[in-house]
N, C-alpha and C positions, 0 to 999 in steps of 0.2 A: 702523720701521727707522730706525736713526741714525746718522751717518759712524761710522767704525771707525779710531783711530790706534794706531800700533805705532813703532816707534824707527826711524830716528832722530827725536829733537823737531821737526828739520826739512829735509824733503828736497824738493828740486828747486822752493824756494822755496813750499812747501805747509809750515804751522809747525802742532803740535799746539796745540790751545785751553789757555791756564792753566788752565782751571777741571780738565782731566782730569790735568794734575800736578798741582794743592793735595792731593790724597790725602782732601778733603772728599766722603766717597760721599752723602751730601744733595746739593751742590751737583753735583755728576756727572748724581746720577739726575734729577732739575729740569732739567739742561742737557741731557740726554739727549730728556728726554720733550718739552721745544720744540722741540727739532729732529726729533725726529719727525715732529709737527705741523706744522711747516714744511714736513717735504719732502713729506708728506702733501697738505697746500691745494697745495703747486706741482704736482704732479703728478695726485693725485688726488682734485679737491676737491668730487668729488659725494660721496663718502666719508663726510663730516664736516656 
């Protein structure tokens, strides 16, 4: 699972990551799949 951002670009001082505006779905799905992994070891790192 990965953050999820919708519009506006930025609200209540929370900003969407550039990488998911460039409109580059390589660099999206790359950015996607680390943070999965991230929140995966932070939370559940027998997991892995």
């Amino acid at each position: 699972e990965f953050p999820h951002y919708t519009r506006p670009r930025n609200f209540r001082g929370h900003t969407v990551p550039e990488v998911l505006l460039s409109g580059d779905h390589g660099e999206i799905a790359q950015w996607r799949q680390e943070q999965s992994l991230q929140r995966t070891r932070e939370r559940r790192e027998d997991l892995l």
